[in-house]
C-alpha positions in Angstrom: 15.8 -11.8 28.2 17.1 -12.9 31.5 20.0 -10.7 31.7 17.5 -7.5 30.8 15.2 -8.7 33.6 18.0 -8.7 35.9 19.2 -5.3 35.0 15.8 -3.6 35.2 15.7 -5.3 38.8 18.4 -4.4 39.8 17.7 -0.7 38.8 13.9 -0.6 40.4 15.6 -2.0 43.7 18.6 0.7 43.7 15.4 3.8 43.1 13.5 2.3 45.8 16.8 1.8 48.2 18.0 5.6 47.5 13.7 6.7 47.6 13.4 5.0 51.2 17.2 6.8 52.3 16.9 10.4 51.0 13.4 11.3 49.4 11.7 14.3 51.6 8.9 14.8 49.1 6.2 13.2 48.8 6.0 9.7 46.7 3.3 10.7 44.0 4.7 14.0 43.5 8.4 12.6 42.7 7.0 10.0 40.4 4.4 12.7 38.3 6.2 13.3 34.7 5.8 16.7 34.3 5.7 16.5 30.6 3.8 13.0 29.2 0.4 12.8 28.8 -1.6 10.4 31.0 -3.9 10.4 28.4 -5.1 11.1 24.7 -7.4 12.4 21.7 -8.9 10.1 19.0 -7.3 13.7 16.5 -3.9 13.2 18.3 -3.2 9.4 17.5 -4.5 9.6 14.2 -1.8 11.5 12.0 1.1 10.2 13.8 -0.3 6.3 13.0 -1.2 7.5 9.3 2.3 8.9 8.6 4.0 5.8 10.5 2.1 3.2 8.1 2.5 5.2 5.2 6.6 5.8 5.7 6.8 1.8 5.8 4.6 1.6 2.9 6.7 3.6 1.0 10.2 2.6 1.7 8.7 -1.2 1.2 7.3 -0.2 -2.1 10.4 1.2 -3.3 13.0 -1.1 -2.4 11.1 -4.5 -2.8 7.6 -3.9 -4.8 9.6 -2.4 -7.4 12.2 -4.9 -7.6 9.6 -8.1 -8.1 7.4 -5.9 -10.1 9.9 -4.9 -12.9 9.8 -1.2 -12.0 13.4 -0.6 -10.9 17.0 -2.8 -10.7 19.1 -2.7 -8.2 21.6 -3.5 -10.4 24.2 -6.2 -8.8 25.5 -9.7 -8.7 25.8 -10.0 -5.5 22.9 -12.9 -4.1 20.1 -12.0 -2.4 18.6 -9.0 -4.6 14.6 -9.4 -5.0 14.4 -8.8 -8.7 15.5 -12.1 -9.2 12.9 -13.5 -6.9 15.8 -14.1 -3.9 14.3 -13.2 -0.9 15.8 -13.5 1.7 13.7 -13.8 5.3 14.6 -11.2 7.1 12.3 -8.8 4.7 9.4 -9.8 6.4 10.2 -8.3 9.7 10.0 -4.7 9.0 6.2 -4.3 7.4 5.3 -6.9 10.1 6.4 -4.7 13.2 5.9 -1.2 11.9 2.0 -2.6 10.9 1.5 -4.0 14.1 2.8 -1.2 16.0 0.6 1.3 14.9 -2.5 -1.2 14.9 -2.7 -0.4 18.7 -2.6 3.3 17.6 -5.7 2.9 15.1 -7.7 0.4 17.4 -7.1 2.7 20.5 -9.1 5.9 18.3 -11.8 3.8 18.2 -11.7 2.9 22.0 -11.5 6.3 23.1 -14.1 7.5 20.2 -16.1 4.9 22.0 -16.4 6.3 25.4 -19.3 8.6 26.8 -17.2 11.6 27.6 -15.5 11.7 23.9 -18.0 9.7 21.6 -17.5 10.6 17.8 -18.6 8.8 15.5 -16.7 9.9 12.4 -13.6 9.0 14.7 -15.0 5.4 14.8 -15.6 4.9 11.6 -12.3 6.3 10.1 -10.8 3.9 12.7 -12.0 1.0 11.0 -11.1 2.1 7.7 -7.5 2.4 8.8 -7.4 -0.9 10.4 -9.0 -2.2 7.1 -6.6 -0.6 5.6 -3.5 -2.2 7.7 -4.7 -5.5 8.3 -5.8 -5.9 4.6 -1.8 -5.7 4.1 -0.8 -7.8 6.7 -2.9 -10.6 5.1 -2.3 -9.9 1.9 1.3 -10.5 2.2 1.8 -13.1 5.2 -1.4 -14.9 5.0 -2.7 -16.3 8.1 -1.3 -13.5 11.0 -2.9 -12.7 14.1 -6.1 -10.8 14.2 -9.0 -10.9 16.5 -6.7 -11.8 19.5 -3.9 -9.0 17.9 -3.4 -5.5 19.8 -4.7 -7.3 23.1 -1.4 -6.9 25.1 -3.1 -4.5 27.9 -5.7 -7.3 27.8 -2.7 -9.9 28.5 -3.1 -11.6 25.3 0.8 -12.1 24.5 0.7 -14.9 22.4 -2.5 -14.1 19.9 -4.0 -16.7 17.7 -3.2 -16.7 14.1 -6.5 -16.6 11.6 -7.4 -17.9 8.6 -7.0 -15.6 6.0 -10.9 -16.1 5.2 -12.1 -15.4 8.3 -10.4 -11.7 8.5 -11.4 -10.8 5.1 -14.9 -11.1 5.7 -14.5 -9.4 9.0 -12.8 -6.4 7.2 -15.8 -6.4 5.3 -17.7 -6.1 8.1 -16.1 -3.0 9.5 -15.8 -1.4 6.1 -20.1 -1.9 6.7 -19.9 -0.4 9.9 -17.7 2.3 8.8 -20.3 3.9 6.2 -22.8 3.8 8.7 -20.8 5.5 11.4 -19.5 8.4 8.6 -23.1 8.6 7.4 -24.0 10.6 10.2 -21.1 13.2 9.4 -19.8 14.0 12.8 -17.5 16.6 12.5 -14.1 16.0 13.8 -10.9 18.1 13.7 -9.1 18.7 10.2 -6.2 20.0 11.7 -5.6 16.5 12.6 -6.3 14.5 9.9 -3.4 14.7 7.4 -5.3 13.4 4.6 -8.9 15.1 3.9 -8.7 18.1 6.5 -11.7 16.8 8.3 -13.9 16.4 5.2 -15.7 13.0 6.7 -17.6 12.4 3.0 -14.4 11.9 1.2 -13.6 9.6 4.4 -16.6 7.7 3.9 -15.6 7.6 -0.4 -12.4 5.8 0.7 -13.9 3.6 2.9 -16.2 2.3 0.4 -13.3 2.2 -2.4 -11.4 0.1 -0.2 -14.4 -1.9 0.1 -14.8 -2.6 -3.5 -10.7 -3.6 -3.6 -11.5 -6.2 -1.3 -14.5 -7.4 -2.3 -12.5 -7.6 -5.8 -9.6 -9.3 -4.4 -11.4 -12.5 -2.6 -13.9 -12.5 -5.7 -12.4 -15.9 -7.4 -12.6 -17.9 -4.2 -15.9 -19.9 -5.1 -17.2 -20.2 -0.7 -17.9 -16.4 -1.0 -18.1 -15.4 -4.6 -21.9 -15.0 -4.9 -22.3 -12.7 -1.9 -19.0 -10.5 -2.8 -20.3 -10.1 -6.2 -23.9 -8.7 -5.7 -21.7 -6.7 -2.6 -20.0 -5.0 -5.6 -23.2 -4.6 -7.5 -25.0 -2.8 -4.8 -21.9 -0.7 -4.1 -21.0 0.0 -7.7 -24.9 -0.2 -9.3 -28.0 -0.6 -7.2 -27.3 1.2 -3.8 -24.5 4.2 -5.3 -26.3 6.9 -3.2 -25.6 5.1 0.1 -22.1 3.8 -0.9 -20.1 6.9 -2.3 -16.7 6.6 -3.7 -14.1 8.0 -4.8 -14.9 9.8 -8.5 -12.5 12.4 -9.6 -8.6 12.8 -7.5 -9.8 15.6 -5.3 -11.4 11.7 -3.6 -7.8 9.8 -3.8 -6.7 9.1 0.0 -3.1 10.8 0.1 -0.7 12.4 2.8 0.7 15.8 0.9 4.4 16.0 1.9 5.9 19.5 2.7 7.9 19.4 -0.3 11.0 20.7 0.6 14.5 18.4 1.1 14.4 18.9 5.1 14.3 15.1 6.9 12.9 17.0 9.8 10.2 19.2 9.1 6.5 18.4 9.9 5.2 15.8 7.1 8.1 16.1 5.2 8.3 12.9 2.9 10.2 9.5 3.7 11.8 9.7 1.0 14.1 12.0 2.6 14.0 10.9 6.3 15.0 7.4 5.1 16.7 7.0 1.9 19.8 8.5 0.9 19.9 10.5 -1.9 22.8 8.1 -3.5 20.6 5.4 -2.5 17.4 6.5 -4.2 18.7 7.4 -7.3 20.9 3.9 -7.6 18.6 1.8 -8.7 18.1 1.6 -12.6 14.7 1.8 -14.3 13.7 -1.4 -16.0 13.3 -1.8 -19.8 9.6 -2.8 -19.1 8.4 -0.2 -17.1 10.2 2.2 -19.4 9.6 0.6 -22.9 5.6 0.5 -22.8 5.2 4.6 -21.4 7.4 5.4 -24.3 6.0 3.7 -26.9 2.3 5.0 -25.7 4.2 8.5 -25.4 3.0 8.7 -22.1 2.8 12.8 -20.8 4.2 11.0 -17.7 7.6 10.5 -19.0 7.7 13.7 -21.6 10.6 15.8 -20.1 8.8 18.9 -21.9 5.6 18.1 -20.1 7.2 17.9 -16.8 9.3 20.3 -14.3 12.2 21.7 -15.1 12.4 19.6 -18.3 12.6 16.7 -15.9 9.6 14.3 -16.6 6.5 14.5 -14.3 8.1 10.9 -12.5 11.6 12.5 -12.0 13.7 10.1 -14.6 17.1 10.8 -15.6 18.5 9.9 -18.8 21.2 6.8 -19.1 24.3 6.8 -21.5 22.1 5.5 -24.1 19.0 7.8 -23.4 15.5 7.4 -21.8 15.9 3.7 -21.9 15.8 0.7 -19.4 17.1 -2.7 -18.3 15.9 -5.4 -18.7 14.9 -7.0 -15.4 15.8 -11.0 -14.0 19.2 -11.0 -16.0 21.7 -13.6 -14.9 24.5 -12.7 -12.8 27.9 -12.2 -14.2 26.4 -10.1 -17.5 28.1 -6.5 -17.1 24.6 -4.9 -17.6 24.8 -1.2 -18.2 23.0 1.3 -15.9 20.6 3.4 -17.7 17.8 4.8 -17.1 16.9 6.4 -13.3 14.7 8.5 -10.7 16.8 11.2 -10.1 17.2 12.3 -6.2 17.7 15.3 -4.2 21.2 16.7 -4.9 22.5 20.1 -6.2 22.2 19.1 -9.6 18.7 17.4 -9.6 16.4 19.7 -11.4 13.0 17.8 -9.8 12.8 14.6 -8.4 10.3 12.1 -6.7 12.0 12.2 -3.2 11.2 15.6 -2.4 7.8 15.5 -4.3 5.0 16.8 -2.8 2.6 13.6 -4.4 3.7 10.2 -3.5 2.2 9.9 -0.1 -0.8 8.0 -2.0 -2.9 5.3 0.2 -5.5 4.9 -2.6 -6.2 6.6 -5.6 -9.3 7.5 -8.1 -7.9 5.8 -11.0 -7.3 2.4 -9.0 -11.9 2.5 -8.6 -12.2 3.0 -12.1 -10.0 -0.3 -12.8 -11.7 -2.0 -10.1 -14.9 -1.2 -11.7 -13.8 -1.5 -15.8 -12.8 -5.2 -14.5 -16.2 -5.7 -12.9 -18.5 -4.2 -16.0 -16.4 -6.7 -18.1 -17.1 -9.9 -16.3 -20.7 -8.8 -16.4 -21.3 -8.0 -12.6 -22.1 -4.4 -12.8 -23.7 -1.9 -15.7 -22.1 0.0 -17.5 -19.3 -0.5 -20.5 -15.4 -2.2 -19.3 -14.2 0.7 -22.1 -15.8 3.5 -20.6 -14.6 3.0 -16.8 -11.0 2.3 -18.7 -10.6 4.9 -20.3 -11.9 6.9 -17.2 -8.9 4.9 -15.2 -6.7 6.1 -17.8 -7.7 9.9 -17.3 -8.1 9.4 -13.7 -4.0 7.8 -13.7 -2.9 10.6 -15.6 -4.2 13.5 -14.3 -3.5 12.6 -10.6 0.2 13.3 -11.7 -0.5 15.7 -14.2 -3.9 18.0 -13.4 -6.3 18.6 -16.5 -4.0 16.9 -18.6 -7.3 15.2 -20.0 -10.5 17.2 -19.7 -12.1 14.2 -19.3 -12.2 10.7 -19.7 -14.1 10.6 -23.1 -12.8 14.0 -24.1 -10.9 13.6 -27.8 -7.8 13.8 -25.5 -8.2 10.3 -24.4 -9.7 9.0 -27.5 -6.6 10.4 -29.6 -3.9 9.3 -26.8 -5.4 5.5 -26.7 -5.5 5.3 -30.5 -2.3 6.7 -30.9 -0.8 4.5 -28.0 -2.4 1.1 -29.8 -4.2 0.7 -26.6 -7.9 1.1 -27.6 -10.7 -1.2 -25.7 -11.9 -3.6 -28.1 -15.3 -5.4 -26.9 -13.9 -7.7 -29.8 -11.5 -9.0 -27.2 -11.6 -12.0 -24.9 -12.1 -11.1 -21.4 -9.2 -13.2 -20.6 -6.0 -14.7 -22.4 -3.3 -16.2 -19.9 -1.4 -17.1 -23.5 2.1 -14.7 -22.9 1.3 -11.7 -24.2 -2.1 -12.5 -25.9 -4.3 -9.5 -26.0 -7.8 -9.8 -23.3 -10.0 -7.0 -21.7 -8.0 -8.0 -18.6 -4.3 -7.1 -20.0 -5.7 -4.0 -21.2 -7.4 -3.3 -17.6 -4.1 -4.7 -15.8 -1.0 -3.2 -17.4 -2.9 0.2 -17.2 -3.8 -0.1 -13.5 0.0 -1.2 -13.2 0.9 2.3 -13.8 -1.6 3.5 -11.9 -0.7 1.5 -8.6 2.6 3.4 -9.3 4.5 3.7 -5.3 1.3 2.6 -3.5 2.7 0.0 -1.5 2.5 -3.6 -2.6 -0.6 -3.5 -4.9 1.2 -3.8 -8.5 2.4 -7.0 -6.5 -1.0 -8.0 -4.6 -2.7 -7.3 -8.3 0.0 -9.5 -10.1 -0.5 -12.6 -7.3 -4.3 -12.4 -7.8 -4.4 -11.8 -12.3 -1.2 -12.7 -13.5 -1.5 -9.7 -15.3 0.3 -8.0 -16.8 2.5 -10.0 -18.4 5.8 -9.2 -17.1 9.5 -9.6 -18.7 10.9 -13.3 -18.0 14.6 -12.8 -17.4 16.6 -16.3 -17.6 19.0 -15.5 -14.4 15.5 -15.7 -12.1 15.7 -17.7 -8.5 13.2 -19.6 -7.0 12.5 -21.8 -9.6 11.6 -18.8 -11.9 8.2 -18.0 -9.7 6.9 -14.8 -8.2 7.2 -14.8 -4.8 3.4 -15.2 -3.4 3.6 -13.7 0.0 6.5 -13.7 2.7 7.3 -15.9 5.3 6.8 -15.0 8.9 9.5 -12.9 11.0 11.7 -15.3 12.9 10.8 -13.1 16.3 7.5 -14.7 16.2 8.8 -18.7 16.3 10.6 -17.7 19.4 7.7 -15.2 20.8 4.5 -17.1 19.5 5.9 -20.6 18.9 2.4 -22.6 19.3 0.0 -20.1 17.5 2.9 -19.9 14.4 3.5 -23.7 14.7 -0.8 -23.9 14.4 -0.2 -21.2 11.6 2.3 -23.3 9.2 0.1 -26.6 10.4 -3.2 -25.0 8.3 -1.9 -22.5 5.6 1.7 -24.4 4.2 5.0 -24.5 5.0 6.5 -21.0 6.0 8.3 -20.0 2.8 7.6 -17.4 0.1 6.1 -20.0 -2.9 3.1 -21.4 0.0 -0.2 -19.8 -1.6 -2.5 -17.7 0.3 -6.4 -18.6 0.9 -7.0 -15.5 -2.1 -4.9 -17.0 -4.3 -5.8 -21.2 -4.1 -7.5 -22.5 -6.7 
């Protein structure tokens, strides 16, 4: 740091030397840049933030979610590989500064939707659904991070507080409040720059409310704040709908629609193909339990003939053995087979998820009805568990595969779950933590599991908060055999914020990947 502020001295004093020698024009003009912006829009930060947090999302999902969650394999000995719960710490850093990063972005459209002169409402409001959005993450994953005093730079805050986990989830809530007030009054604002619903400010208001609900959801066990987030759910969900809308059908789900073609270059095109190689993408092997369950429901999602180019509506290529996976956690030295796996963009790929037009997902339909089927069976809101299930189901389905089911109680649905030996039963108890006992909440769980499919770390976030579903135990696991619960903090900030992140280890745990967040304590 010392040489770098010697350099950048050195290089002001030479410009002012050769300025005070030779400049004839005056000093303003020289130092206008005739092509930056001295200011913005609210519509001109708002795509490039949503694309940023969503590229990070997805390379994150695919190359550690999937690991821990038993999706794919990156099939190796070699040690620090994150299906076998090795993590090592420099994972955390890249979430943790791309997140940040376009904080600032998100929090500056409210600012400047804030002032006189550009005042917008809707621009407010979908500000704090994005930062809802983004810090939910944050906490999820870390814990404890910077909040109120994070962004705060111009302010000269360089060394922000870290908060409790608590305290910024019901502050989220708060803003998610705010937020359906704010898009209530339906401000129009520009669709050419919003890359997700074209300007249409009630679907903006549907997520922000479904987001709400996955909150509320998420903190619901903690006993401090599960009365109030539980009649919060209620109202949302049963007593107030008409002033909390959310999403009901996909046209709702919050999603970024890639261009769809194989160009890393081309306005939205997906980051699949701006940053992963194609040899890269299609290395990793499907496991045996992601695999095994959608064949033995005979899921449309995996049917070659109901697909693309008799290439399975998720892109996956048949192993030496067939559509079959691997099993996940092995231990190292076994010569384990590659099977299974999404196929990339190459000459020979007849359709694949890197180029698909679909994956840019921030939340999705069939994710509410889950929320809700788990809700109506612990008894909070009206309504049946089965019917919001088998809506979920529908919902999960169709988003990859349009009018696959008519709908969610057409004989479709009925004939697919009995067939698939995955019927509600109201028999059932709502929960069963015995390995692989049946419950209303396994049913719920291993279903939303495939509906979280590439949405950043929920299957994850989900599994740290249910246990569910019951996931393959390989014998060759690290860390004791346990799923990681969140990662540590990025090493930059001990060296850039060494009192607030010594304060931070002091009141959540020590800073390693098995310390439980406030969500998850007992």
């Amino acid at each position: 740091m010392k040489t770098k502020n010697k350099i950048t001295s050195y290089i002001l004093l030479s410009a002012l030397c050769l300025s005070a020698l030779s400049c004839k024009k005056d000093f303003n003009e020289v130092n206008t840049d005739p092509i930056g912006r001295t200011n913005t829009t609210a519509g001109q930060l708002l795509a490039p933030a949503l694309v940023n947090v969503l590229s990070t999302n997805m390379v994150r999902n695919r190359n550690f979610n999937n690991e821990l969650m038993q999706v794919t394999v990156d099939i190796s000995d070699a040690e620090g590989k994150v299906f076998r719960y090795d993590v090592r710490r420099n994972w955390a850093d890249y979430t943790w500064n791309n997140w940040y990063l376009e904080l600032t972005n998100l929090r500056d459209i409210y600012t400047i939707a804030n002032r006189p002169e550009s005042l917008n409402a809707s621009y407010k409001g979908i500000s704090l659904i994005t930062q809802a959005w983004v810090f939910q993450l944050l906490t999820d994953v870390y814990g404890d991070v910077p909040y109120f005093e994070a962004n705060k730079g111009k302010e000269g805050i360089i060394e922000p507080a870290f908060d409790k986990q608590k305290d910024i989830y019901l502050d989220l809530l708060d803003k998610l409040e705010e937020a359906n007030k704010l898009l209530a009054t339906g401000t129009t604002i520009s669709a050419n720059a919003d890359p997700v619903y074209q300007g249409d400010i009630n679907k903006w208001r549907r997520f922000g409310n479904s987001l709400y609900l996955r909150l509320l959801l998420r903190i619901s066990g903690k006993s401090d704040v599960s009365a109030r987030v539980i009649a919060k759910i209620k109202e949302i969900a049963d007593t107030n709908k008409a002033n909390y809308p959310v999403m009901e059908n996909n046209s709702h789900t919050a999603k970024i629609l890639w261009n769809g073609t194989n160009s890393s270059t081309a306005v939205y095109s997906s980051p699949f193909m701006i940053n992963v190689r194609a040899v890269d993408f299609r290395t990793p092997a499907i496991t045996d339990f992601f695999l095994s369950n959608l064949s033995a429901w005979a899921d449309p999602r995996i049917n070659p003939q109901l697909g693309k180019n008799n290439v399975s509506r998720f892109g996956i290529a048949p192993g030496p053995d067939g559509y079959v996976g691997v099993p996940s956690g092995y231990d190292a030295g076994n010569s384990i087979k590659k099977q299974s796996y999404f196929y990339s963009d190459a000459t020979n790929a007849p359709y694949t998820l890197q180029t698909d037009r679909y994956t840019g997902i921030i939340m999705n339909c069939a994710e509410v009805d889950f929320i809700l089927a788990e809700a109506a069976a612990k008894g909070w809101i009206s309504g049946t568990g089965e019917a919001y299930y088998l809506k979920g189901i529908a919902d999960a389905v169709n988003y990859w595969m349009p009018e696959r089911f008519t709908s969610a109680s057409s004989p479709e649905v009925i004939s697919y779950v009995n067939a698939a030996d995955i019927a509600w039963s109201n028999a059932l108890p709502l929960e069963n933590q015995v390995r692989n006992a049946p419950s209303k909440m396994q049913l719920i769980h291993i279903q939303k599991y495939y509906a979280l499919f590439m949405i950043d770390f929920q299957q994850w976030l989900e599994y740290r908060r249910t246990k569910h579903p019951f996931l393959q135990v390989g014998t060759g696991l690290a860390n004791g055999g346990k799923m990681p619960a969140r990662l540590n903090y990025p090493l930059v900030t001990q060296s850039t914020n060494p009192t607030s992140y010594r304060n931070a280890v002091a009141a959540q745990g020590v800073d390693d990947i098995n310390t439980l967040v406030w969500w998850q304590k007992p």
